[in-house]
C-alpha positions in Angstrom: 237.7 -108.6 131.7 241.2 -108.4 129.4 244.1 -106.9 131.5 244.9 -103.4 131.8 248.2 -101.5 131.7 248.4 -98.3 133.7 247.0 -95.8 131.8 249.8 -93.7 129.3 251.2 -90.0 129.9 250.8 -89.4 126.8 249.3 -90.4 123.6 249.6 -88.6 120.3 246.5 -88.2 118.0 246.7 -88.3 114.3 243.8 -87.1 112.6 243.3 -84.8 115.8 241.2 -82.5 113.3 238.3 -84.8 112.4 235.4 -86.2 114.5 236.6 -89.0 116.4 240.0 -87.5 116.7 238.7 -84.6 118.7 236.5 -86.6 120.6 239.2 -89.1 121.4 241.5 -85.9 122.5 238.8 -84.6 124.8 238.6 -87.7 126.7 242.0 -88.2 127.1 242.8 -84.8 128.4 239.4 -85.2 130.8 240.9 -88.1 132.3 244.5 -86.5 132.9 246.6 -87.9 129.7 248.6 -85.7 127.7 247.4 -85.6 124.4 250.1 -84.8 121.5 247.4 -83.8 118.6 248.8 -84.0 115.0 247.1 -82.6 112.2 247.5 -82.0 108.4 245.9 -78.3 108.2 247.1 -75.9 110.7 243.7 -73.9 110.3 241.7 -76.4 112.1 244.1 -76.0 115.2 241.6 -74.0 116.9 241.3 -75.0 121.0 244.4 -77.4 120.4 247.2 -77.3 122.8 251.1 -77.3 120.7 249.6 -79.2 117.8 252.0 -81.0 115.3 251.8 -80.5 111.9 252.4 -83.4 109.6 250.7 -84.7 106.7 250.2 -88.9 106.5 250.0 -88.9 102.8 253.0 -86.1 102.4 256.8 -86.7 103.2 257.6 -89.1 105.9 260.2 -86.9 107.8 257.9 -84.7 109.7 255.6 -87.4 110.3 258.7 -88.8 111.9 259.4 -85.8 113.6 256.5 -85.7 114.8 255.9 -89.1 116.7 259.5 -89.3 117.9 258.8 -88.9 121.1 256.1 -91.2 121.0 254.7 -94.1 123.0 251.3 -94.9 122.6 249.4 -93.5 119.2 245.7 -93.2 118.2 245.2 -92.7 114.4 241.6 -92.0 114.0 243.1 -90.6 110.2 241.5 -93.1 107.2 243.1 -96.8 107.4 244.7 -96.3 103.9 247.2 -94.1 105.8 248.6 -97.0 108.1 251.7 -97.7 106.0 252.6 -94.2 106.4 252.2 -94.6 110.1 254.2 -97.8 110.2 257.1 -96.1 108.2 257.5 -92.9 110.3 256.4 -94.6 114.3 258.9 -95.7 116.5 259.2 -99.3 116.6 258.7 -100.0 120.2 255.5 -97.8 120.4 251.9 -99.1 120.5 249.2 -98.4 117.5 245.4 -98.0 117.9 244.1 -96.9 114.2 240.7 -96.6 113.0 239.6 -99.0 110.4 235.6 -99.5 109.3 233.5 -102.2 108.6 233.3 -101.5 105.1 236.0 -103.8 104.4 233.4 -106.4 104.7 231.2 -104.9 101.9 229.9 -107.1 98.8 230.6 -103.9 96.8 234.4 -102.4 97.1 235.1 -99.5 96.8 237.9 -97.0 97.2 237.1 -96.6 100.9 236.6 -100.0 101.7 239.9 -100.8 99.8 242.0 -98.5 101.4 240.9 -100.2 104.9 242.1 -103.3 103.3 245.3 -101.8 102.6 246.2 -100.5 106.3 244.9 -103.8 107.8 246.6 -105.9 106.0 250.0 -103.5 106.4 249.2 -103.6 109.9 248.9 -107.4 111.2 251.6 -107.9 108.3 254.1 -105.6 110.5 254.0 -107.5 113.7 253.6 -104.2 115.9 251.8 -104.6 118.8 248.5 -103.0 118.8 245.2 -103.3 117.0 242.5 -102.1 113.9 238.9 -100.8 115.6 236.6 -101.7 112.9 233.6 -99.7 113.7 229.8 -100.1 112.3 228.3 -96.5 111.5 229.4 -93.9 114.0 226.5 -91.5 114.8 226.4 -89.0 117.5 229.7 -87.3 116.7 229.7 -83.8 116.9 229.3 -82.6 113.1 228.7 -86.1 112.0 226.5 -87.2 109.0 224.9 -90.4 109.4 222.0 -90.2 111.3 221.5 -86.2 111.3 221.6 -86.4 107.2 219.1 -88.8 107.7 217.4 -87.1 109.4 217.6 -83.7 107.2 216.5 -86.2 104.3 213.5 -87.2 106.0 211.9 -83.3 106.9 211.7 -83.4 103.1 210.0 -87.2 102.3 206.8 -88.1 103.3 207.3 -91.7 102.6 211.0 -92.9 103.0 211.6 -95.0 99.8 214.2 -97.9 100.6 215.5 -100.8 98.4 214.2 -104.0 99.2 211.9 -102.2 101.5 215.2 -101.8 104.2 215.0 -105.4 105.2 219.2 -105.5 105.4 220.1 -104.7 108.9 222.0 -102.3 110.8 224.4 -101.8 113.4 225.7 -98.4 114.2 227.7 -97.3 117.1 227.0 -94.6 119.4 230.3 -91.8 119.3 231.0 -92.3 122.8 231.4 -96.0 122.4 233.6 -95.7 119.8 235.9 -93.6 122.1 235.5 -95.9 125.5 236.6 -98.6 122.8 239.7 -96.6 121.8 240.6 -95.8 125.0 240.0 -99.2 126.6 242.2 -100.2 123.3 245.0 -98.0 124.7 245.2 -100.2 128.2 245.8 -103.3 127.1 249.0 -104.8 126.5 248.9 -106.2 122.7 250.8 -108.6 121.9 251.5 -108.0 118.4 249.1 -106.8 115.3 245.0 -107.5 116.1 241.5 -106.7 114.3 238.5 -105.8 116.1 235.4 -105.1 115.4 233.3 -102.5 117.1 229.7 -101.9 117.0 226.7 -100.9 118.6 224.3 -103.1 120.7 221.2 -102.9 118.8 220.9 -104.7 115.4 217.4 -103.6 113.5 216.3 -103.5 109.8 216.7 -100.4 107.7 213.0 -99.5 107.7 213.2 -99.3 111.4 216.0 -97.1 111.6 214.7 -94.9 109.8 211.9 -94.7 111.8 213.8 -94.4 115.3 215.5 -91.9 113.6 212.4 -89.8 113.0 211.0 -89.5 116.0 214.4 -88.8 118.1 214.2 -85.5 115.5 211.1 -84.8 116.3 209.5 -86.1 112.6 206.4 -88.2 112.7 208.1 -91.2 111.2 207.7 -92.1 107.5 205.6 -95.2 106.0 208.3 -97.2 104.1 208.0 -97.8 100.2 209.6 -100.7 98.7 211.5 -99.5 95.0 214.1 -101.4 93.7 218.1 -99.9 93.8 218.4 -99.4 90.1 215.3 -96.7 90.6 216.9 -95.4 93.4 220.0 -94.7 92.0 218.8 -92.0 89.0 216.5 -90.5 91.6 219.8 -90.0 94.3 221.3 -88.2 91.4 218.4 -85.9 90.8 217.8 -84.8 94.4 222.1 -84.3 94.5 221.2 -81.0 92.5 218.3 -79.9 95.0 219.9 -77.4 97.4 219.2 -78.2 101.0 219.1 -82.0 100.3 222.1 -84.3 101.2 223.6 -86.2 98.4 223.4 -90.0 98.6 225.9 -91.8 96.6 224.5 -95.1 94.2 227.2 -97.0 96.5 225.2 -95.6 100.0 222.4 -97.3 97.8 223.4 -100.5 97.0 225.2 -101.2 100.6 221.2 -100.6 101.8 221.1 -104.5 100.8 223.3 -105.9 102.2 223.2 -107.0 105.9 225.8 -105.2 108.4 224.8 -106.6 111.5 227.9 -107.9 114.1 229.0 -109.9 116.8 230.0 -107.6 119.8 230.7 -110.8 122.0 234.4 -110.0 121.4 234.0 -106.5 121.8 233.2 -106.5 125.4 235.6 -109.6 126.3 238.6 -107.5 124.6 238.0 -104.3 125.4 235.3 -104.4 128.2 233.1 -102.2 126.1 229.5 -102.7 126.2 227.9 -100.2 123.6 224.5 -98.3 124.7 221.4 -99.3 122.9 219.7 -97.5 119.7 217.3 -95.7 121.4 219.4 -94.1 123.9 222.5 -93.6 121.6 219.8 -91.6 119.2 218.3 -89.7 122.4 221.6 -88.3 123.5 222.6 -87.2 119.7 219.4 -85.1 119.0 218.6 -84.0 122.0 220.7 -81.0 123.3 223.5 -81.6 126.6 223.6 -79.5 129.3 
């Protein structure tokens, strides 16, 4: 088990608006911590307490302002915005920022690139803290992995996948993704660190897709092999149906490539071990008490 500082008094939250930033500010306030949310839009303040208004990619003064007083901080905002955050943090306070395991892609893009970017500002600063790069999150409230899946598949009766899905998949259970946060938050980092982050089930595509199903209540589609490059005109056709989610030719072509991990230094960092598929799917469609 890594060693544990007492837990903070306080942690401020940038990207306190999104998914994982209000899930991350619910958990700190259930265990006791005050939570210092900081947000770019002050219309999506709704059942914040005093939030802080400052925009990463605007001025750096009242992102300044805004962490002065700060001591531990949780940016769950894109990774492109670290350098921001390094410019306007106190020095002496610790960072916990949100990266992805797109940075690992075959095929960059502007998301993957802008991980890049904040990792590589990150470990270059010598700050104490760490990058969570986590596989697919799913189970969010709001989120759009598996439940626009899921809405894809009420309208396919086969589920056409490149290659026939054979790449694999890792993706990490909401919950998980905040244990690993917080667990982040206790540990005394001696400088800049990257960490990957993932759920505990690696399968192939085609069975995803499947488990996916039948959590929604679908009977679960027969899989169809079809190459990418006939995928990709066909993504672009259904983007104009409405009711249908859009799937980029990216979304596509990552469906090749394998995005399985090793979560061996997951749990001997952080102390984290992620739920399985099954369960993680089981708690996000089917309705909490």
């Amino acid at each position: 088990m890594p060693r544990l500082l007492a837990a903070p008094l306080t942690v401020h939250v940038l990207g306190a608006s999104g998914r994982s930033g209000r899930a991350v500010c619910h958990a700190l306030a259930a265990q006791g911590t005050r939570v210092v949310p900081i947000i770019r839009n002050p219309a999506k303040a709704t059942g914040m307490d005093s939030p802080r208004i400052a925009d990463l990619s605007g001025p750096t003064a009242p992102l300044r302002t805004a962490l002065a007083d700060a001591t531990h901080i949780v940016c769950t905002a894109h990774a492109r915005n670290i350098p921001a955050l390094l410019a306007a943090a106190p020095p002496t306070a610790q960072l916990v920022c949100l990266g992805s395991t797109r940075r690992f892609t075959r095929w960059p893009d502007a998301h993957g690139n802008g991980v890049l970017l904040g990792e590589r500002a990150l470990l270059a600063s010598g700050r104490k803290g760490v990058i969570l790069h986590p596989t697919m999150i799913y189970g969010a409230q709001g989120e759009n992995n598996v439940q626009r899946l899921a809405a894809l598949l009420r309208y396919l009766p086969l589920a056409p996948l490149p290659d026939g899905g054979r790449a694999l998949v890792q993706p990490i259970w909401q919950g998980d993704v905040t244990a690993s946060i917080l667990a982040a938050l206790n540990i005394p980092w001696d400088g800049p660190h990257s960490l990957i982050i993932a759920g505990r089930d690696a399968v192939p595509y085609w069975q995803f897709t499947r488990m996916v199903a039948q959590a929604a209540g679908l009977r679960p589609r027969p899989t169809v092999r079809l190459p990418a490059w006939l995928l990709m005109p066909f993504a672009q056709v259904f983007a104009h149906v409405p009711g249908l989610p859009r799937i980029g030719k990216d979304e596509i072509r990552r469906l090749l490539e394998n995005k399985n991990f090793d979560i061996g230094p997951m749990q001997a960092t952080l102390g984290i071990t992620p739920i399985g598929l099954p369960e993680g799917l089981r708690r996000t469609f089917t309705p909490q008490a």
